[in-house]
C-alpha positions in Angstrom: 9.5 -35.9 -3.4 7.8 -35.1 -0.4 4.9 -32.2 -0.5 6.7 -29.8 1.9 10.0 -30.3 -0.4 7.6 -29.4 -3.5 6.2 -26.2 -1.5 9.9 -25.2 -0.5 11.5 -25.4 -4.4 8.5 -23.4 -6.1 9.0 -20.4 -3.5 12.7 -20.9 -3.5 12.0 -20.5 -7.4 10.1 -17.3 -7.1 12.4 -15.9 -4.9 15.9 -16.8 -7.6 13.4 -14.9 -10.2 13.0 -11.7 -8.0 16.8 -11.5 -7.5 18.0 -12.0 -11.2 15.3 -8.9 -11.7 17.0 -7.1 -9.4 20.4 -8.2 -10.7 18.9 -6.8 -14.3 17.8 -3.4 -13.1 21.2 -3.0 -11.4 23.0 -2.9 -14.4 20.5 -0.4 -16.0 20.3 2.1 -12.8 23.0 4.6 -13.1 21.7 7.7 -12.3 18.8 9.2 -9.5 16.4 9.5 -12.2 17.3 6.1 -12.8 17.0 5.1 -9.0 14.3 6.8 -8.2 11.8 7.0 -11.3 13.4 4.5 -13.5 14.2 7.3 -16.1 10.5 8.1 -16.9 10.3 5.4 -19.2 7.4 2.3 -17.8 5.1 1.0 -20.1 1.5 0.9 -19.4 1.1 -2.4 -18.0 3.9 -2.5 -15.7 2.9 1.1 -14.2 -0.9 -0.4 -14.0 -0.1 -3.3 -12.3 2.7 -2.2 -10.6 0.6 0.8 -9.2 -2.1 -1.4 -8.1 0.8 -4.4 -6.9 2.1 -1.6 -4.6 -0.8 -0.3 -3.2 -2.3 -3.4 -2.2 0.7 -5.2 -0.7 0.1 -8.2 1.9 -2.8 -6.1 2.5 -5.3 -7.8 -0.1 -4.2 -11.4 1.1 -4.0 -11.2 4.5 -5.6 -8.1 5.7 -8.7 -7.8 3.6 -9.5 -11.8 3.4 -9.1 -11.5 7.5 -11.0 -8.4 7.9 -13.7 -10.4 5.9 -13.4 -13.6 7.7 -14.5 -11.5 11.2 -16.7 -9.2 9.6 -18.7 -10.6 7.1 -20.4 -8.3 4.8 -19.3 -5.1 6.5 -16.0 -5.5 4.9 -17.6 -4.7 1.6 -17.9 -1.5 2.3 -14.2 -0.6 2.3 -13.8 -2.4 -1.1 -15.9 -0.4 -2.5 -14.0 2.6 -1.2 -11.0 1.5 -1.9 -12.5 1.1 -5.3 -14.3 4.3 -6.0 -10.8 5.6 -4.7 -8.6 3.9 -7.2 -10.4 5.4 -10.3 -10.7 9.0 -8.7 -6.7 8.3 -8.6 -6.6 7.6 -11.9 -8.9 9.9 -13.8 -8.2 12.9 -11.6 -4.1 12.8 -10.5 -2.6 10.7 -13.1 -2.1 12.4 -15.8 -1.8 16.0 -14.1 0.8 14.8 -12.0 2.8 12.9 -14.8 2.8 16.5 -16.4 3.3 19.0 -13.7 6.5 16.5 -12.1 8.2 17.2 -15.8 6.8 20.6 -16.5 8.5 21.9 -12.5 11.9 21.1 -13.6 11.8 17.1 -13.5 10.9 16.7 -9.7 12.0 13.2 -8.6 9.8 13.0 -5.2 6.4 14.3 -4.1 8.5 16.8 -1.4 10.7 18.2 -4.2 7.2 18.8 -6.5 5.7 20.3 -3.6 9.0 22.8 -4.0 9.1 23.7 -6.8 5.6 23.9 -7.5 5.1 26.6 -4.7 8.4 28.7 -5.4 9.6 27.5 -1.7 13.4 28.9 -1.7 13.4 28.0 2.0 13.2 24.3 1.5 10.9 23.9 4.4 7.7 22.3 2.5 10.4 20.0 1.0 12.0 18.9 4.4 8.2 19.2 6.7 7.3 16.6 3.8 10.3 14.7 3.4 9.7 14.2 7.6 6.0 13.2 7.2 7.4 10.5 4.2 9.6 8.8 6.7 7.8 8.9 10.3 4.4 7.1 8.2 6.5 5.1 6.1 8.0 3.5 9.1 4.4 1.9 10.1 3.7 1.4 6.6 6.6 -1.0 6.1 6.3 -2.8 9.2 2.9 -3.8 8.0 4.4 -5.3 5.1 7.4 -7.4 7.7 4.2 -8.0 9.7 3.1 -10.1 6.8 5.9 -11.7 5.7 6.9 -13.0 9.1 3.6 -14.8 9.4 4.0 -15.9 6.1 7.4 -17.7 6.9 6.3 -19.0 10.0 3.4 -20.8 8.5 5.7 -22.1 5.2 9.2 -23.2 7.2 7.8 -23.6 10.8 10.2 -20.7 12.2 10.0 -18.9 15.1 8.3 -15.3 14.4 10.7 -13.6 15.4 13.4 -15.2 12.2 10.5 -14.8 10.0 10.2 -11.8 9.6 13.6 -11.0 9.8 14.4 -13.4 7.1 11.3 -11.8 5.0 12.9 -8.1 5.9 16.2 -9.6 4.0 14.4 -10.7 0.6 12.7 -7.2 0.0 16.3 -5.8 0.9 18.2 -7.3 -1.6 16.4 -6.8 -4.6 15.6 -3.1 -3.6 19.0 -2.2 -2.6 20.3 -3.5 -6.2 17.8 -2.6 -8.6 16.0 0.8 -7.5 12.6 1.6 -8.9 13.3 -0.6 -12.4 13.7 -3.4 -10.3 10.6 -2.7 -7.8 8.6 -1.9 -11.2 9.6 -5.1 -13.0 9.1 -7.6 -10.2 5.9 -5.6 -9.5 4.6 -6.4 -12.6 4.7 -10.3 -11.9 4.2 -9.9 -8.3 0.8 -7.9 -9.7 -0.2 -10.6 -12.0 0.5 -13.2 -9.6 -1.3 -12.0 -7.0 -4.1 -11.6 -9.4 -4.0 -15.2 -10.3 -3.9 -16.6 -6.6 -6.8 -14.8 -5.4 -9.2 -16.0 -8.5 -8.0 -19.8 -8.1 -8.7 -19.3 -4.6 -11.6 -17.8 -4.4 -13.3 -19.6 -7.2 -12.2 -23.2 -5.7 -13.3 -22.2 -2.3 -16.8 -21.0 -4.0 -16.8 -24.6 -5.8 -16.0 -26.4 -2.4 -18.9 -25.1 -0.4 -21.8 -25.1 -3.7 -21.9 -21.4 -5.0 -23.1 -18.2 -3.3 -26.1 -19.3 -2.1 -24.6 -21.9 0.0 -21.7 -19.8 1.1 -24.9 -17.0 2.7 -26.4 -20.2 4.1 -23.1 -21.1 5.5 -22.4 -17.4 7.1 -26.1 -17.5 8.2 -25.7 -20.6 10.9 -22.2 -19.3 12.2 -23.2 -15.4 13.0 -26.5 -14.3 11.5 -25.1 -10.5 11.7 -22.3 -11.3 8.9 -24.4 -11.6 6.1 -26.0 -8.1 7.5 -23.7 -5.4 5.7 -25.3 -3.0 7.6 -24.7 -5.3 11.2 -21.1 -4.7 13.0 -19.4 -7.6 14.6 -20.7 -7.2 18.0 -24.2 -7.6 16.5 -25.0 -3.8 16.7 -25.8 -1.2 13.8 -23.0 -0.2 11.8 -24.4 3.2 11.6 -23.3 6.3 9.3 -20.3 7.0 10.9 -19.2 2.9 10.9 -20.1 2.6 7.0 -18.2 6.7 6.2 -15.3 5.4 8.1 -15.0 1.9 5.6 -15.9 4.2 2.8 -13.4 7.1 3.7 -10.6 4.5 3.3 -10.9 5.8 -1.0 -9.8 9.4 0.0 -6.4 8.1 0.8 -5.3 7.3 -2.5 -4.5 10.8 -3.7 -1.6 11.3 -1.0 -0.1 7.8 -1.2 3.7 8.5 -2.2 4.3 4.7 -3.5 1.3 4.9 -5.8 1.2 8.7 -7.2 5.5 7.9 -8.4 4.2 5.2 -10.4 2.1 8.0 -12.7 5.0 10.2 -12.8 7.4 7.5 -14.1 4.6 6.6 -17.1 6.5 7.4 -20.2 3.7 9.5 -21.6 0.6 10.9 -20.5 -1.0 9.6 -23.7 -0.6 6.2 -21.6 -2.6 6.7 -18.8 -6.0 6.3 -20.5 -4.8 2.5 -21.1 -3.8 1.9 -18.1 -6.1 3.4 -16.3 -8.6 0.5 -17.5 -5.6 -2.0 -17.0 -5.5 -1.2 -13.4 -9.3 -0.8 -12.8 -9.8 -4.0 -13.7 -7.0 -5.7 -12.0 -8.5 -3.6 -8.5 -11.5 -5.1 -9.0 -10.4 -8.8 -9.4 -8.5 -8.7 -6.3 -10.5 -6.7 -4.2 -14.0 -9.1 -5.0 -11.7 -12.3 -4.4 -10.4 -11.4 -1.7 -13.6 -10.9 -0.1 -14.7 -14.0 -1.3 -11.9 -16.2 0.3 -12.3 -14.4 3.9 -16.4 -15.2 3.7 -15.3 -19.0 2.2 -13.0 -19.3 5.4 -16.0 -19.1 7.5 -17.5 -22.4 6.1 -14.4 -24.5 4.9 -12.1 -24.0 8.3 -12.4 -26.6 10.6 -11.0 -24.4 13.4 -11.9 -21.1 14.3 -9.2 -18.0 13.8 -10.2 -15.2 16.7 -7.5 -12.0 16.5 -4.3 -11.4 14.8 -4.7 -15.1 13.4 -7.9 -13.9 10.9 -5.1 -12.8 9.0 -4.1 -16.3 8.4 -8.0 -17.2 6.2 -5.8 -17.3 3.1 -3.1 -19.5 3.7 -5.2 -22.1 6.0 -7.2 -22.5 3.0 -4.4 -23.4 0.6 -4.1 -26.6 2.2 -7.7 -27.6 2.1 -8.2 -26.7 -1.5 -4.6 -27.7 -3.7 -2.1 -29.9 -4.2 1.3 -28.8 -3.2 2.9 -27.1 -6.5 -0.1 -24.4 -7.0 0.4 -24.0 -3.0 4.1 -23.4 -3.4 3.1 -20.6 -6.0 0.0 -19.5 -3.7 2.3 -19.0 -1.2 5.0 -17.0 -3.6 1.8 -15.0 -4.4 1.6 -13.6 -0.3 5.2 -12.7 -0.3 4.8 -10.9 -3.9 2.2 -8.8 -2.2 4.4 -8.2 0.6 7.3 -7.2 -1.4 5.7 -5.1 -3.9 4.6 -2.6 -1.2 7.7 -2.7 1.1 9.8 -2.3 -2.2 8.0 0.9 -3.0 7.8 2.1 0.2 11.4 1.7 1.2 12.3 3.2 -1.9 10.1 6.2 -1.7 11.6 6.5 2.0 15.3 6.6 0.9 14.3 9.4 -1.8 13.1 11.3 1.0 16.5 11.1 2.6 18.7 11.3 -0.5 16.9 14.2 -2.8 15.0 15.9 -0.1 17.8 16.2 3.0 20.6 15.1 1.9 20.8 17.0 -1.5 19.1 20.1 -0.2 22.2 20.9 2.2 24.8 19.8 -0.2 23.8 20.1 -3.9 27.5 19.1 -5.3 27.3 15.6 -5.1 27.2 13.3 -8.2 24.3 10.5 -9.0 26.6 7.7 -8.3 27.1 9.1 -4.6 22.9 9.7 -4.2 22.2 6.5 -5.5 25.0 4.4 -3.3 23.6 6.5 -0.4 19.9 5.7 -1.3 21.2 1.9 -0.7 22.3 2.5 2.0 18.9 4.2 3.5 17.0 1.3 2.7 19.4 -0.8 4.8 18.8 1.6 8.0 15.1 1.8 7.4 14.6 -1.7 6.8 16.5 -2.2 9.9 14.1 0.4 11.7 10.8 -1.3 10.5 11.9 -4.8 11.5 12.2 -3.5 15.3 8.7 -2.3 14.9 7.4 -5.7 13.3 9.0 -7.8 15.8 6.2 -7.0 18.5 3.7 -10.7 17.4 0.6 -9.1 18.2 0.5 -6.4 15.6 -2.6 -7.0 12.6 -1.4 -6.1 9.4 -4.5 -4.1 8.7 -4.1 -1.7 11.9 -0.9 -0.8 10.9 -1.3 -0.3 7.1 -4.8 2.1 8.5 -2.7 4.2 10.7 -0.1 4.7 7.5 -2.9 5.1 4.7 -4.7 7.7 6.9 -1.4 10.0 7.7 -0.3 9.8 4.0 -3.8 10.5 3.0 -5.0 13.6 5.1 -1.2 14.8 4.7 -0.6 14.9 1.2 -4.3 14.1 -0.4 -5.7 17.3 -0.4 -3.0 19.3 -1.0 -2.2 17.1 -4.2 -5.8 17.5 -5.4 -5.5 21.3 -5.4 -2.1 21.9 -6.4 -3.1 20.3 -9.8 -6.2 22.1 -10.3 -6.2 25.7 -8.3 -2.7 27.7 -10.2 -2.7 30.1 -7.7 -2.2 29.1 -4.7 0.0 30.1 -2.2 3.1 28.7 -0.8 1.4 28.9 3.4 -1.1 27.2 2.6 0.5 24.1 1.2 2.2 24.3 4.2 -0.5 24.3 6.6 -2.5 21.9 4.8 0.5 19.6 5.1 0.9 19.8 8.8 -2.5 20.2 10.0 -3.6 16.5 8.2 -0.7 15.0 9.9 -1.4 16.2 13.4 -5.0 15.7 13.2 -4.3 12.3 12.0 -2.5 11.4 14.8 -4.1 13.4 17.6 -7.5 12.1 16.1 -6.0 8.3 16.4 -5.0 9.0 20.2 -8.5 9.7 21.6 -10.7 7.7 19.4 -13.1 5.8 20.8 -16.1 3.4 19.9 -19.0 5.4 21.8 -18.3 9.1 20.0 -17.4 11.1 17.3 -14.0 9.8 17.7 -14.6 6.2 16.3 -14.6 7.9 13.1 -11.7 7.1 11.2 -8.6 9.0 11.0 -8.3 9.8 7.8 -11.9 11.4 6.7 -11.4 14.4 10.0 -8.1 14.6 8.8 -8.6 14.7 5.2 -11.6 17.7 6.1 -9.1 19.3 8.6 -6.2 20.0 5.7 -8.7 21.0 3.1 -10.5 23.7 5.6 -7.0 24.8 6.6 -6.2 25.7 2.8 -8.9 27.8 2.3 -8.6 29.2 5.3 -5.0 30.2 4.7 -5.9 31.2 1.0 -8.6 33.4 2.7 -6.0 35.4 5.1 -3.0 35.7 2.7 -5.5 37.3 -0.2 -7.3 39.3 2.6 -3.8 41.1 3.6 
């Protein structure tokens, strides 16, 4: 059996797993709550994992190890972040949001918590949220095709274009059967996997070059700025606002959709303390490897990678360092990452539609018609993001930045302070809502590398929505 034919059956493998998951969860989804929070019932290890599976995506194998590969030390700055981040998640949402998403009469979606929460009979938080869900969530899942259709290419030789729509078609199926039990499950291997790939990777390619002194050494002849953490890539000073903008990336957690369902579908809050540490450490394992394997590209490649292409340090190593069955499950490992996010996020997206549009204007409609028309959502978005994707030149990590930083100046602050401040007022959700969004994406539009505008999106944004708040709290108490 040729090596190739070995790679093919062990993905083809993982892929007949993720289906029969699917087919499982199918025939234990019968209602929204079902669909869309898999009845409130994970257990602490699959919300952990799953959680961190979800938020990481293709991200932490391709975007990170390439973001690594160019920049060298620098890129430890977002890990760190993204780090710090995770555990402010954690301690400070988790298990207020688990509660408050029961106590408000069981809300399903973040949009429908926001509702309730603020007494809005209008329905326009729920539908100005629901809006902001779907226009981020369309860049956020095109990072994920993105991914997979450079995956493909490099496994079955295809054209780009058929890779990613064949990768689009994988995440479709399960998603479309299963609902958030399925996307939970296979997030729970996909999380573990993941984990697994990165350590035998990283710790073979440390082994390969002689440890970490001879991977700095290594860094050292090629650019003498990349072992400088404090040294961008064009050999100037990263300065504050360079090492705020890698370290802002951690204030994006707290308006992340795809990540804050997962603590409202824990089964109990008593749960959260365990996994909590669960997912703390799992963050930390990928996020150190993958750095590792981006720095180890540098000295084991024989060929540099310039552009898009950086994004390709994990798989190029594969095939220096093992033999074709722990490549086949390597390469499972990427499209696990891939699919764990787009899962999420497609779901997340079709709630948006189904409980925050569709069941606002017509509230007589049974769970068998939400949950068929959720399915068919994720077809028409999937469809959507795959147009996007299709363009070659698009870096996974530019697309997932744009996404994190809308979802995290949007939501993030108004999340934070509708779990801690009881009285706030219905306006200023409102305004703290719309004015992250649009700062995100006015702030995006006129950045540039010589100003205040290389800053990135998400920290003005984040600052923006939490001024407008208080400024709106300020006013409506004044009156």
């Amino acid at each position: 059996m040729s090596e190739q034919t070995i790679i093919y059956l062990t993905f083809f493998a993982y892929l007949l797993l993720m289906f029969v998951i699917g087919i499982m969860a199918w025939r234990r989804t019968q209602t929204m709550s079902d669909y869309i929070l898999g009845g409130r019932k994970l257990g602490k290890w699959t919300t952990a994992i799953s959680a961190g599976a979800s938020d990481m995506s293709g991200w932490l194998l391709l975007g990170l190890p390439g973001y690594a590969y160019l920049a060298g030390l620098e890129a430890i700055w977002i890990a760190i972040g993204l780090f710090i981040g995770t555990a402010c998640n954690w301690y400070l949402v988790a298990p207020r949001l688990r509660q408050d998403t029961e106590t408000f009469d069981n809300s399903l979606t973040i949009p429908e918590y926001f509702e309730r929460r603020f007494n809005d009979n209008t329905h326009r938080l729920r539908l100005i949220s629901a809006l902001i869900i779907l226009m981020f969530y369309f860049f956020y899942t095109s990072s994920g095709l993105v991914a997979g259709g450079k995956l493909f290419e490099s496994v079955f030789g295809i054209s780009y274009t058929w890779a990613v729509i064949l990768g689009a078609g994988m995440i479709l199926l399960y998603t479309c059967l299963g609902g958030f039990l399925a996307v939970s499950w296979t997030d729970l291997i996909q999380g573990l996997l993941m984990a697994l790939a990165l350590s035998v990777v990283a710790l073979l390619s440390l082994s390969k070059i002689g440890g970490f002194s001879s991977l700095t050494d290594s860094m050292q002849i090629i650019n003498f700025e990349l072992i400088d953490a404090f040294t961008s890539t064009n050999g100037q000073a990263l300065g504050v606002i360079g090492i705020v903008s890698l370290l802002g990336w951690g204030l994006g957690y707290f308006g992340q959709p795809h990540i804050l369902i997962r603590f409202m579908s824990i089964d109990s809050a008593s749960y959260i303390p365990s996994a909590r540490r669960i997912a703390l450490s799992w963050t930390a394992l990928g996020l150190i490897a993958a750095l590792l394997i981006g720095f180890s590209g540098l000295a084991l490649l024989p060929e540099l990678l310039t552009g898009a292409d950086s994004e390709k340090v994990f798989i190029e190593l594969l095939s220096i360092l093992l033999h074709p069955l722990p490549v086949g499950i390597c390469l499972a490992a990427i499209l696990a990452a891939i699919m764990s996010t787009a899962d999420s996020q497609l779901l997340v997206a079709s709630s948006a539609i189904t409980e925050d549009f569709y069941k606002v204007f017509k509230q007589d409609v049974s769970d068998k018609t939400l949950v068929n028309l959720g399915r068919v959502t994720v077809i028409l978005l999937t469809i959507a993001a795959t147009l996007l994707a299709l363009k070659q030149d698009n870096k996974v990590i530019d697309l997932v930045a744009y996404a994190w930083a809308g979802f995290g100046a949007a939501f993030g602050p108004i999340i934070l302070l509708s779990l801690y401040w009881k009285n706030l007022f219905y306006q200023s959700a409102m305004t703290g809502i719309l004015s992250g969004a649009i700062s995100v994406i006015v702030w995006k539009n006129i950045e540039s590398a010589h100003s205040i505008f290389a800053l990135y999106e998400l920290l003005p944004g984040f600052i923006i929505s939490t001024i407008s708040i208080l400024i709106s709290e300020f006013i409506i108490k004044a009156k």
